[in-house]
LUMNULUM-734425 format. One record per residue: x, y, z of N, C-alpha, C, CB in turn; residue in one letter. Coordinates in steps of 0.05 Angstrom, whole numbers, padded with zeros to 5 digits, always signed. Glycine has a CB too. Example, Ala and Ser with C-alpha at 12.3 -4.5 7.8 and 13.67 -1.06 7.14 Angstrom:
+00264-00114+00156+00246-00090+00156+00264-00066+00156+00226-00089+00181a
+00257-00045+00142+00273-00021+00143+00258+00001+00157+00282-00012+00114s
END
This chain:
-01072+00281-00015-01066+00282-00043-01092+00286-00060-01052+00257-00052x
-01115+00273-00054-01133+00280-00060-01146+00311-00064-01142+00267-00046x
-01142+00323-00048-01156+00347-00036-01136+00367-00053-01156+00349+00002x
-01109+00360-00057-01085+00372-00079-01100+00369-00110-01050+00349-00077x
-01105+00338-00115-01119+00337-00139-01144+00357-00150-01129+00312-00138x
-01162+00364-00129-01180+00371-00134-01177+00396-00141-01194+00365-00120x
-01156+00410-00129-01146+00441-00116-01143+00442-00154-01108+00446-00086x
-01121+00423-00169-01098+00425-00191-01129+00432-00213-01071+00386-00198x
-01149+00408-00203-01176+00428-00233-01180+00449-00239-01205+00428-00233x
-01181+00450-00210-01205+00481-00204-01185+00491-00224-01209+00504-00165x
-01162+00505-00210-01133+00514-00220-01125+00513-00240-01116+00506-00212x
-01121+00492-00257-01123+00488-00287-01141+00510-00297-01136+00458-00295x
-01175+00498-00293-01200+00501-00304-01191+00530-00305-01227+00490-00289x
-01181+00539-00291-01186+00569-00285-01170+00585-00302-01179+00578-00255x
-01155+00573-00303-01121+00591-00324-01127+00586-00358-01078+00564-00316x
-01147+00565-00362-01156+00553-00386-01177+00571-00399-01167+00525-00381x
-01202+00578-00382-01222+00604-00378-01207+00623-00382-01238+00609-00352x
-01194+00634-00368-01180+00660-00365-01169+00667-00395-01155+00657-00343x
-01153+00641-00402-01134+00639-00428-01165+00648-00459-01116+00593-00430x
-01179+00634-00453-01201+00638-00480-01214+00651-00472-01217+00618-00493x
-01215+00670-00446-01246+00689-00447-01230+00726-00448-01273+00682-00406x
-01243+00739-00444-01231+00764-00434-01243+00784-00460-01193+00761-00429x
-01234+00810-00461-01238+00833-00467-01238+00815-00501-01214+00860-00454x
-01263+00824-00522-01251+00816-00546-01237+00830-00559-01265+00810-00560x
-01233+00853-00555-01216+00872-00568-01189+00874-00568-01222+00891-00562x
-01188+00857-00536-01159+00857-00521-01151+00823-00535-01162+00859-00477x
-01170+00802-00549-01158+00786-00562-01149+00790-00587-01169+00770-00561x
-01169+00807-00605-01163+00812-00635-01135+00820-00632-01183+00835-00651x
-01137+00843-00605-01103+00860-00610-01087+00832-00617-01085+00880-00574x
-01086+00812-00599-01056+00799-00590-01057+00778-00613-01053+00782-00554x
-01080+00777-00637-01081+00756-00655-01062+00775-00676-01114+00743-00664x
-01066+00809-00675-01053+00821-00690-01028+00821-00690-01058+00839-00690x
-01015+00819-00664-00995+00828-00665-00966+00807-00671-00997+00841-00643x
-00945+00808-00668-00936+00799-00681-00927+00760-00683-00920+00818-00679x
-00904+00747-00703-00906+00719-00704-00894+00703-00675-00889+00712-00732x
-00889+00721-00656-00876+00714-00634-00896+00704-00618-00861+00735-00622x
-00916+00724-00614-00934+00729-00590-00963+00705-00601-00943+00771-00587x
-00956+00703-00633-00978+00673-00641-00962+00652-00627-00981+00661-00680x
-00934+00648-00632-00925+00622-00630-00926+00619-00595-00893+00617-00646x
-00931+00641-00574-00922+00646-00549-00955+00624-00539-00916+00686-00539x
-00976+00639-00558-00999+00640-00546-01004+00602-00566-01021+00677-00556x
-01001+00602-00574-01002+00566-00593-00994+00546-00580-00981+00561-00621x
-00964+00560-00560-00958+00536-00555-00967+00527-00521-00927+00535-00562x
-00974+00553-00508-00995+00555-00491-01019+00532-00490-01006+00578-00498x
-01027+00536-00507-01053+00523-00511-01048+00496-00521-01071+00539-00532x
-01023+00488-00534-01019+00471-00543-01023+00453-00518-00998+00472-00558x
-01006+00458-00503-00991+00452-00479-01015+00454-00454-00963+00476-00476x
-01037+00464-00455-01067+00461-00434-01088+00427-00457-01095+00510-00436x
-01084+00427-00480-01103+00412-00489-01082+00385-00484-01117+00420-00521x
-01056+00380-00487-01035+00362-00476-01043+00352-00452-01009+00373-00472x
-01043+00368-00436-01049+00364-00406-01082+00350-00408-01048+00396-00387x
-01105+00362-00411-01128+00354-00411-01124+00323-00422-01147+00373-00425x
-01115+00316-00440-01110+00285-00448-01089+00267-00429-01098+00285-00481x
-01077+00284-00413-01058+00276-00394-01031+00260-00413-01074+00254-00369x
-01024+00283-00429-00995+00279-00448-00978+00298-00424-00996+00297-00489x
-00978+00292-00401-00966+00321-00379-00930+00317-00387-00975+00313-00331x
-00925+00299-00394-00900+00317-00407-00888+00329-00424-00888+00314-00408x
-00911+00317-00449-00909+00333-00472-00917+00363-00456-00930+00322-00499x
-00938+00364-00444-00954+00394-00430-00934+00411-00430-00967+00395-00396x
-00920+00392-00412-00890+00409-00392-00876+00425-00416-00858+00380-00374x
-00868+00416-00437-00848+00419-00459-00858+00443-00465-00846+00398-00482x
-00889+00436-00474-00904+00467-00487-00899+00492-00472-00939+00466-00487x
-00907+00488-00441-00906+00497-00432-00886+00516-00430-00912+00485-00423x
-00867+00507-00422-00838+00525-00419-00831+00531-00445-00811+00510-00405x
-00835+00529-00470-00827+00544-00490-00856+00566-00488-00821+00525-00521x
-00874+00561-00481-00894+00583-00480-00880+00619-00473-00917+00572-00454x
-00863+00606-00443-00852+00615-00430-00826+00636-00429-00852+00600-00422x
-00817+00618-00451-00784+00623-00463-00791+00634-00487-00761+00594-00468x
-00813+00632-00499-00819+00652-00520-00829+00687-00523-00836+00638-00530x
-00844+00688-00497-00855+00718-00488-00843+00717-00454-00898+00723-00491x
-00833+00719-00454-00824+00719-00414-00831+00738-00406-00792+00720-00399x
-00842+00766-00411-00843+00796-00401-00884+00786-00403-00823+00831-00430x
-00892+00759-00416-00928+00756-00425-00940+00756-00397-00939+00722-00445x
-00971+00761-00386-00987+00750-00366-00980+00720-00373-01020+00760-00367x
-00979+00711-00392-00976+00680-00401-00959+00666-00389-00968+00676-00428x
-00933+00679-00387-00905+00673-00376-00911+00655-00349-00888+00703-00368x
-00914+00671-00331-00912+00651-00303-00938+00641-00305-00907+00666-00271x
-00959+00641-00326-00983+00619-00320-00967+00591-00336-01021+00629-00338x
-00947+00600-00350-00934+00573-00366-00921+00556-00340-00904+00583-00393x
-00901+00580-00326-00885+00563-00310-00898+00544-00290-00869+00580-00298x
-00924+00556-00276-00935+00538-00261-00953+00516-00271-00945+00551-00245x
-00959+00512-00296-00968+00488-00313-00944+00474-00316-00982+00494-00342x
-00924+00481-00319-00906+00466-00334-00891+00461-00304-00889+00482-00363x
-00895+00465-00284-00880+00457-00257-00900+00431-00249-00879+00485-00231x
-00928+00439-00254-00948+00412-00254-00941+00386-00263-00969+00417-00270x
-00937+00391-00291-00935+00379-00306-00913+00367-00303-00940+00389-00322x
-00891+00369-00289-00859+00348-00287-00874+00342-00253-00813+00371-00288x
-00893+00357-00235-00890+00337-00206-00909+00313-00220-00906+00354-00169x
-00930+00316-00231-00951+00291-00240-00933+00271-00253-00977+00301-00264x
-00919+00269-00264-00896+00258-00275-00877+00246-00254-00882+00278-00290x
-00874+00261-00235-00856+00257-00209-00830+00260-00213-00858+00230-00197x
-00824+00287-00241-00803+00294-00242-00793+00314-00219-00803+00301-00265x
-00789+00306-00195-00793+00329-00180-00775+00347-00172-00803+00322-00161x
-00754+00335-00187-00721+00361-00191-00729+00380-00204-00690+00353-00209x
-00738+00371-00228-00752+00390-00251-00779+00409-00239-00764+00370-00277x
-00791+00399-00226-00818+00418-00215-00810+00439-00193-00844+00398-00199x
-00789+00432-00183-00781+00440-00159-00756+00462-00176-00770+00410-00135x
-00737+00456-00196-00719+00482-00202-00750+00501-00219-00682+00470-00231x
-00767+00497-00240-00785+00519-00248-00807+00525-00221-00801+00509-00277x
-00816+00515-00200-00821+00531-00177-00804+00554-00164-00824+00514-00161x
-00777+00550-00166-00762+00569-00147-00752+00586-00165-00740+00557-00128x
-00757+00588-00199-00752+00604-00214-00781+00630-00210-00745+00587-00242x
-00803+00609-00215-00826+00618-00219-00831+00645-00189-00847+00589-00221x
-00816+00634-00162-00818+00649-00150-00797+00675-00140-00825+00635-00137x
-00773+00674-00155-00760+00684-00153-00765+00716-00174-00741+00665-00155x
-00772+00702-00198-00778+00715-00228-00811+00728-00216-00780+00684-00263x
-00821+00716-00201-00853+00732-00198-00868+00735-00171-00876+00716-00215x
-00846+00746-00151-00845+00748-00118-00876+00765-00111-00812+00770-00106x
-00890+00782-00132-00916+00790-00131-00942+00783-00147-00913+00813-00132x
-00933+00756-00158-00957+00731-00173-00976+00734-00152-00945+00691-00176x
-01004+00732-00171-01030+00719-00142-01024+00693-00142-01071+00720-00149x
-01018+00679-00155-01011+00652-00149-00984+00638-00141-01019+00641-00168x
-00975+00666-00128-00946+00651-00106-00956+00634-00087-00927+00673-00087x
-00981+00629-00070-00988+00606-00052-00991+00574-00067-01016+00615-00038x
-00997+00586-00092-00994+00555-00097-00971+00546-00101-01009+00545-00118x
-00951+00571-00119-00919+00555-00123-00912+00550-00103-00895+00567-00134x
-00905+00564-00079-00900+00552-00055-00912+00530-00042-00901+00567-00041x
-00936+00528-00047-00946+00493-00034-00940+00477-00054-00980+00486-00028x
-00935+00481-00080-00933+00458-00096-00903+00447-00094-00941+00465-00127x
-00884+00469-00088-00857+00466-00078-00857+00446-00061-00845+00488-00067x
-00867+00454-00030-00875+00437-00019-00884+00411-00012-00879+00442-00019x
-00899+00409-00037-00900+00378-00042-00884+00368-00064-00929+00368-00049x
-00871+00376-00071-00851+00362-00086-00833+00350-00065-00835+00380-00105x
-00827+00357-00044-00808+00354-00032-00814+00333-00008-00798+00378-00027x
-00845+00333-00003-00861+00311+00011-00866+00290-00009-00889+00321+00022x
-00859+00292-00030-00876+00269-00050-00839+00247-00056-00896+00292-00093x
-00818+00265-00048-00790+00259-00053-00788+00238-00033-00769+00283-00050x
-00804+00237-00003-00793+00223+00017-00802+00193+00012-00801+00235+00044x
-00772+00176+00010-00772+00153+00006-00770+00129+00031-00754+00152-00011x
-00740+00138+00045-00745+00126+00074-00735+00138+00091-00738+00102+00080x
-00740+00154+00102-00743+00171+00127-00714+00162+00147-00778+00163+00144x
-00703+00137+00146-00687+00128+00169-00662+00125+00155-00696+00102+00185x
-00657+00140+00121-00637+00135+00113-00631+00161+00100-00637+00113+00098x
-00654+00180+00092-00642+00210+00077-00672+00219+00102-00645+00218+00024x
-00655+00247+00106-00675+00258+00127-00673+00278+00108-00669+00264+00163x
-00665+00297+00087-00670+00317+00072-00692+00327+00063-00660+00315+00056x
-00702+00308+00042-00736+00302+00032-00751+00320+00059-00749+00258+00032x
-00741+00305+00081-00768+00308+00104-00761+00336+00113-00771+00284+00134x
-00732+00345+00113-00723+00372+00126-00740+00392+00111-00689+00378+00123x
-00737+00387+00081-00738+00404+00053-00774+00406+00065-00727+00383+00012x
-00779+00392+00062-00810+00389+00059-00826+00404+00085-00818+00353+00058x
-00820+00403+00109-00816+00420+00133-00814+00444+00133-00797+00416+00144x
-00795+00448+00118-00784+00482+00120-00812+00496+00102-00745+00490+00098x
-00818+00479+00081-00831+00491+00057-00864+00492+00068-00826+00469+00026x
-00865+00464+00082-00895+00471+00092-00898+00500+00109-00905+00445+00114x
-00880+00504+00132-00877+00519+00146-00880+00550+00129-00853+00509+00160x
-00866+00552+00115-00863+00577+00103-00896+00585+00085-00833+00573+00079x
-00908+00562+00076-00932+00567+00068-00944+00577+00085-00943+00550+00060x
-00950+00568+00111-00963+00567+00137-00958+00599+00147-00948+00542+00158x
-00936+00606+00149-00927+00640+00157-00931+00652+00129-00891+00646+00169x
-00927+00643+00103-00939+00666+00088-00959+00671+00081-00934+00669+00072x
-00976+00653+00074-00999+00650+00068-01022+00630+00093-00993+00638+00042x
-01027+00642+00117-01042+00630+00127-01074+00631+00139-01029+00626+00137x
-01087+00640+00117-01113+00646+00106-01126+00626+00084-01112+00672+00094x
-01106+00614+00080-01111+00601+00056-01114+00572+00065-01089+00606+00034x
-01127+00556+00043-01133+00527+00043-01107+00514+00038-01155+00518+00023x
-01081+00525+00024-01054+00515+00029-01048+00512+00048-01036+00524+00022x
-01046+00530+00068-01036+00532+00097-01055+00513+00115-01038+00566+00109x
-01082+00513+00114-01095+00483+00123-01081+00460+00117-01122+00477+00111x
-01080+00444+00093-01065+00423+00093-01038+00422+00094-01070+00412+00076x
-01018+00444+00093-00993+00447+00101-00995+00435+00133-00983+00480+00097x
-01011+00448+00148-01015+00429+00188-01013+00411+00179-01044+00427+00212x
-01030+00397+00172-01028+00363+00162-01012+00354+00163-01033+00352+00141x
-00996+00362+00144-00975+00347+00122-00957+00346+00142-00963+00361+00091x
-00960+00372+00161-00932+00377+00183-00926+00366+00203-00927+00398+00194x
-00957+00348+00208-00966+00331+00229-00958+00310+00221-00992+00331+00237x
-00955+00296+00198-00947+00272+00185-00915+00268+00190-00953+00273+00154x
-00909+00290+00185-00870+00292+00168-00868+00284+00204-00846+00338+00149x
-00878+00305+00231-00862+00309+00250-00868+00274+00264-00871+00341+00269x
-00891+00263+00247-00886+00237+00266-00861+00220+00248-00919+00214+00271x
-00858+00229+00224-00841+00209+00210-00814+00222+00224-00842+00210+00173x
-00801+00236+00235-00784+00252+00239-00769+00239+00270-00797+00282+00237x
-00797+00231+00291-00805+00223+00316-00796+00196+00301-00838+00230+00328x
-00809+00186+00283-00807+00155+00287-00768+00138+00280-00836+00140+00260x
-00767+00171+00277-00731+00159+00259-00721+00160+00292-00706+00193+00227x
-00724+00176+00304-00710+00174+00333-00710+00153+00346-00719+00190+00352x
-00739+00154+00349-00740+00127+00373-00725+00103+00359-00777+00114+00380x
-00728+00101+00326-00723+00077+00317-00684+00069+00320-00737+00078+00284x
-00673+00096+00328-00655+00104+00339-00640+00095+00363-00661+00122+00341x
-00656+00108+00378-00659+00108+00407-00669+00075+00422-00681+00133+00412x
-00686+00065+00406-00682+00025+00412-00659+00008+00400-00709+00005+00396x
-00647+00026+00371-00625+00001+00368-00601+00022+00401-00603-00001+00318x
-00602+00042+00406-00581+00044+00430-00583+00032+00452-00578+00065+00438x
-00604+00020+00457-00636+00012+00484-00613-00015+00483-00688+00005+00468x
-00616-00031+00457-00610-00060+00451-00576-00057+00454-00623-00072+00416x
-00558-00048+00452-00537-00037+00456-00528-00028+00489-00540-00017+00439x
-00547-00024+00501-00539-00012+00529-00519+00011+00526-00525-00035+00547x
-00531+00025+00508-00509+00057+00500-00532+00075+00513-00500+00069+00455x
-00529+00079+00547-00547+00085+00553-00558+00127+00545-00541+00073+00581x
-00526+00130+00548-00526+00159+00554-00540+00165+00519-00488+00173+00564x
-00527+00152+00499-00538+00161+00467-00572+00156+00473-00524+00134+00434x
-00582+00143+00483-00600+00133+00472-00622+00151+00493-00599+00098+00470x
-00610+00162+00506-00623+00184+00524-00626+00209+00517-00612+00187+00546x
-00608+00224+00491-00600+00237+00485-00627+00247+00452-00570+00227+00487x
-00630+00209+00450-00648+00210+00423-00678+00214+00436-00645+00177+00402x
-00684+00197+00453-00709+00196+00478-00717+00228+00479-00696+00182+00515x
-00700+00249+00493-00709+00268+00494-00711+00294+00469-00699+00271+00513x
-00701+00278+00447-00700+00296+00426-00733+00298+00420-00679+00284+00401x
-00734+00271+00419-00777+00272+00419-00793+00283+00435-00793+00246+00423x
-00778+00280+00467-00799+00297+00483-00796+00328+00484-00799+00287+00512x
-00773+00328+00480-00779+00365+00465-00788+00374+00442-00757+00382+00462x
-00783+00359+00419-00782+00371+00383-00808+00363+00387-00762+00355+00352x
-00820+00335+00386-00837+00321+00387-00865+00308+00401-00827+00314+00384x
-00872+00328+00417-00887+00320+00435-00915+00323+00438-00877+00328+00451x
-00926+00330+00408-00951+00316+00397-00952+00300+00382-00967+00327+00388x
-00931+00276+00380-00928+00255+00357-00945+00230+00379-00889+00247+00345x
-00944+00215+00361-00955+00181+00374-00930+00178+00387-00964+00150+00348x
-00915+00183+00387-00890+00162+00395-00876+00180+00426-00861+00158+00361x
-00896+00204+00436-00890+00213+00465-00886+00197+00485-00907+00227+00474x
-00908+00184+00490-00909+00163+00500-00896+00143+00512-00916+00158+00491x
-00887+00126+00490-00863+00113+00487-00831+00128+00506-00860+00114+00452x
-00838+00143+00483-00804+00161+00493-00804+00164+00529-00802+00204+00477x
-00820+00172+00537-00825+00186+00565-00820+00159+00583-00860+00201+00570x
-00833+00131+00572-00830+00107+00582-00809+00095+00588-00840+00095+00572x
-00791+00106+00563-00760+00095+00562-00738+00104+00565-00753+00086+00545x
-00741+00139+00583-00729+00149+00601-00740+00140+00623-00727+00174+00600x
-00758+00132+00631-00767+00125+00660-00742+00090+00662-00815+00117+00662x
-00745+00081+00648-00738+00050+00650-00705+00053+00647-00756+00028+00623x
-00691+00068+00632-00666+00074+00624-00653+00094+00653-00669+00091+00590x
-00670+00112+00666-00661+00121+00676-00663+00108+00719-00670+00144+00661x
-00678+00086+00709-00681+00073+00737-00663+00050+00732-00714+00064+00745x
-00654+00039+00711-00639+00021+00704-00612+00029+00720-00639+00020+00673x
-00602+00055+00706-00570+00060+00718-00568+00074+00735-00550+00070+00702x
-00596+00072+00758-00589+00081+00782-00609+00114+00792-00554+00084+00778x
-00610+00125+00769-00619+00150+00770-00649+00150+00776-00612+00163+00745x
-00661+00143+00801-00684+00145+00803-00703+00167+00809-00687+00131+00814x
-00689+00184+00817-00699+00215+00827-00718+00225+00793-00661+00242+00838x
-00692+00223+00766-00705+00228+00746-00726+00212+00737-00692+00230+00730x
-00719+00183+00737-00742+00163+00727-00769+00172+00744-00734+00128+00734x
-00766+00179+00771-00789+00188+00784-00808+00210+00761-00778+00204+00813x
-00791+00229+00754-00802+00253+00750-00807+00247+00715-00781+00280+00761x
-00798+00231+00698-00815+00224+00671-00833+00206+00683-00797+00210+00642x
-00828+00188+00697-00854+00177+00701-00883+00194+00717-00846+00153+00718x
-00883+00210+00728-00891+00237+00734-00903+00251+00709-00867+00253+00746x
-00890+00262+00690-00902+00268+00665-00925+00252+00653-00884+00268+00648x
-00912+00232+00646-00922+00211+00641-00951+00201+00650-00906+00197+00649x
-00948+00203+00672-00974+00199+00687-00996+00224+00680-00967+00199+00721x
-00985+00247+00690-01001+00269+00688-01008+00271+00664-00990+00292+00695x
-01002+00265+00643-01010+00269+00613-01029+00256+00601-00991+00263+00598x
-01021+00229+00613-01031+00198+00593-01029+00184+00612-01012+00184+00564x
-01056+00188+00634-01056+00168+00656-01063+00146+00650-01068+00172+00675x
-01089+00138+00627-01093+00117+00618-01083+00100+00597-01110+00121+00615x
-01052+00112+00593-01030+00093+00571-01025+00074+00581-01003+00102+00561x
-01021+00045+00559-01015+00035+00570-00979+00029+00572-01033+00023+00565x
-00970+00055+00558-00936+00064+00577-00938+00072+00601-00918+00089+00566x
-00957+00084+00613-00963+00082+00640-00948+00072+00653-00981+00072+00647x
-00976+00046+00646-00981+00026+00664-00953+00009+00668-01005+00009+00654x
-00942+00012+00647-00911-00001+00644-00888+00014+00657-00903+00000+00613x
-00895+00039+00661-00872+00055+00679-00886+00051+00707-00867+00092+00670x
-00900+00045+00713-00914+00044+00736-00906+00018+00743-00943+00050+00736x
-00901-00004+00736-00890-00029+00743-00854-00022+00734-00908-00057+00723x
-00852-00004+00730-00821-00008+00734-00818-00003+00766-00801+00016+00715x
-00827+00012+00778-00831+00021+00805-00842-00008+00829-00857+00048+00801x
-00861-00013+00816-00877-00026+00826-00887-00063+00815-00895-00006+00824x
-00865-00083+00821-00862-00101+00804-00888-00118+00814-00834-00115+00805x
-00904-00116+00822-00931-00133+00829-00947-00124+00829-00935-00143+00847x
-00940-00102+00800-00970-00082+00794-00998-00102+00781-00960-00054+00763x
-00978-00117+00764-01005-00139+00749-01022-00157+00766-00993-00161+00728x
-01014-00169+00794-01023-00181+00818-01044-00165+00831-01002-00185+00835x
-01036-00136+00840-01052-00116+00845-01074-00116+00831-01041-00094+00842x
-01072-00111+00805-01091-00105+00784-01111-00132+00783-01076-00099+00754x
-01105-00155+00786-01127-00175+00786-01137-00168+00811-01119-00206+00782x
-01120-00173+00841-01139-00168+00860-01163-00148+00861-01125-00161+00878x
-01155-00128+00851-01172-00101+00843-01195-00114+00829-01156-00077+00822x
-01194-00129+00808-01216-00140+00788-01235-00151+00807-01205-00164+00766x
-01215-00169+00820-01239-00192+00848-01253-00179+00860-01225-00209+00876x
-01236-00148+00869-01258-00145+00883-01279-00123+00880-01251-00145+00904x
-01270-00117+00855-01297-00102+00839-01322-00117+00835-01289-00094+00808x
-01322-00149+00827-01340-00175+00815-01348-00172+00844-01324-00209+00801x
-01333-00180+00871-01347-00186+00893-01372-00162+00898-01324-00187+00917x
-01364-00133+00895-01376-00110+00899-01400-00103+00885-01361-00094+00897x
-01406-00122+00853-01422-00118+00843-01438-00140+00851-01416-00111+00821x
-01428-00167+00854-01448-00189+00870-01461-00180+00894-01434-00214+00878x
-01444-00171+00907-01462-00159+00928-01486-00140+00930-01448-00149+00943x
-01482-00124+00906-01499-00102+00891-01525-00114+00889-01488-00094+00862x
-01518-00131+00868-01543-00145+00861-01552-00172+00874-01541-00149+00833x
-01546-00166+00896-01563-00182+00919-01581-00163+00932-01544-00196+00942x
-01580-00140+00931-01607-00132+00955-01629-00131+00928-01604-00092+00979x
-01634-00142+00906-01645-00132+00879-01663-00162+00883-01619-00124+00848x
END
C-alpha cells in the first residue's frame, strides 16, 4: 500500500504539471474559448487543490462534473481517474470501481489504462473483509491482478500485482484447509480430501502445502489406503525434507520415530566426546 501511495503523487503531481504547463498559446486558446470549457477547466482544478488538502470527496465531486461537463476534453478521463482516486481513498470502493470500468471502457487507448486497471484491482483487494465467508472480493481481485499482469507486464503495476497474487492465493489456500480441518474433526473423510487436494494443485506455492500433503498422508493411512499415503508422503519428503510435516508424516509410518531421534542425539554427543578425546 505504501509503494501504491507513492505511485498516487508521482501521478497526481504529474496530471497537476501537465494541467498548468504546456504550449502558451494552446492555453490563451482554451481561456478564449467558450463558458463551458472555463467551467470544465475550474472545476478541474477545483477538484486537484481539494485533493492536495485531502477534501478527496469533495475532489471526487469536482472531478466528475469536470468530466460531465467537456467529455470529448484531454481533461475528461484525467477527471475520471482523479475522481476514481478520490472515492477508493475514501474507501468508496463501488464508486471507484463503477468510474474505473467506465474510464476503461470510454478510453480502451488512454496511456494511463495500467493504472485504471491496477487501481480497479485494488479496489477489489482493499474490499476483502473475511476471506472464509465472501470469496468474491478475493475472486474479483484475482482476476484483476491477473489481467494487469498479461496486459501490462513491463510495468511496476504488474510487479506488485505478483505480490498481491501471492497474498490473495495464500488467503484463498487458507479458506480450504480451514475447510478441510473442520471435515478432518468430522471424520467426512472423502470431503475433506477433496479440499486437501484442491491446495495441492491450485495452491502449491502457498505456506499451507505442507500441511495439506501431511493430511492426505494421515487421512489416507487412516482409512486404509496406504499405497496413496505412501506416495504424498513421498512428495512430501522430496520437497520439504526438513518440515516439520515431514517429520509428522514420517511418524505416521513409523510410531517410534521420536525414540529413534533421541537415540540418534546420544549418539552423535558420544561421537563428538570421543572426538575430542584424541585433542
Amino acid at each position: 500500500m505504501i509503494y501504491f501511495k507513492k505511485f498516487f503523487i508521482i501521478f497526481a503531481c504529474a496530471l497537476l504539471i501537465h494541467s498548468c504547463s504546456g504550449n502558451p498559446d494552446k492555453v490563451e486558446s482554451i481561456i478564449q474559448d467558450d463558458d463551458l470549457d472555463l467551467q470544465m477547466i475550474s472545476a478541474y482544478r477545483q477538484g486537484m487543490d481539494a485533493l492536495k488538502k485531502g477534501d478527496v470527496y469533495y475532489a471526487a465531486k469536482k472531478f466528475s462534473e469536470a468530466e460531465l461537463l467537456y467529455p470529448q476534453s484531454e481533461w475528461a478521463a484525467k477527471a475520471i481517474l482523479m475522481a476514481s482516486y478520490g472515492y477508493f481513498s475514501q474507501a468508496y470502493y463501488s464508486s471507484a470501481s463503477d468510474e474505473l470500468n467506465r474510464f476503461i471502457k470510454k478510453y480502451p487507448k488512454d496511456p494511463n489504462l495500467d493504472y485504471a486497471y491496477y487501481l480497479l484491482a485494488m479496489c477489489h483487494y482493499e474490499s476483502i473483509v473475511d476471506e472464509k465467508k465472501d470469496l468474491k472480493p478475493l475472486l474479483d481481485a484475482k482476476d484483476s491482478f491477473n489481467t494487469v499482469i498479461k496486459k501490462f507486464p513491463l510495468t511496476d503495476f504488474a510487479i506488485d500485482s505478483k505480490y498481491k497474487l501471492d497474498l490473495i492465493n495464500d488467503l484463498l489456500a487458507a479458506k480450504e484447509m480451514y475447510i478441510a480441518r473442520h471435515y478432518i474433526k468430522k471424520e467426512k473423510w472423502i470431503a475433506a480430501i477433496n479440499r486437501l487436494k484442491i491446495v495441492v494443485n491450485q495452491y502449491d506455492t502457498t505456506i499451507y502445502i505442507e500441511e495439506a500433503l501431511h493430511r492426505l498422508v494421515e487421512i489416507h493411512y487412516k482409512i486404509g489406503l496406504t499405497s496413496e499415503a505412501k506416495k504424498y508422503a513421498n512428495t512430501l519428503g522430496y520437497n520439504y525434507l526438513s518440515s516439520e510435516w515431514y517429520k509428522e508424516s514420517y511418524r505416521v509410518f513409523n510410531k517410534n520415530y521420536k525414540i529413534n531421534t533421541k537415540t540418534t542425539k546420544k549418539e552423535k554427543k558420544k561421537l563428538r566426546d570421543k572426538i575430542k578425546s584424541f585433542f
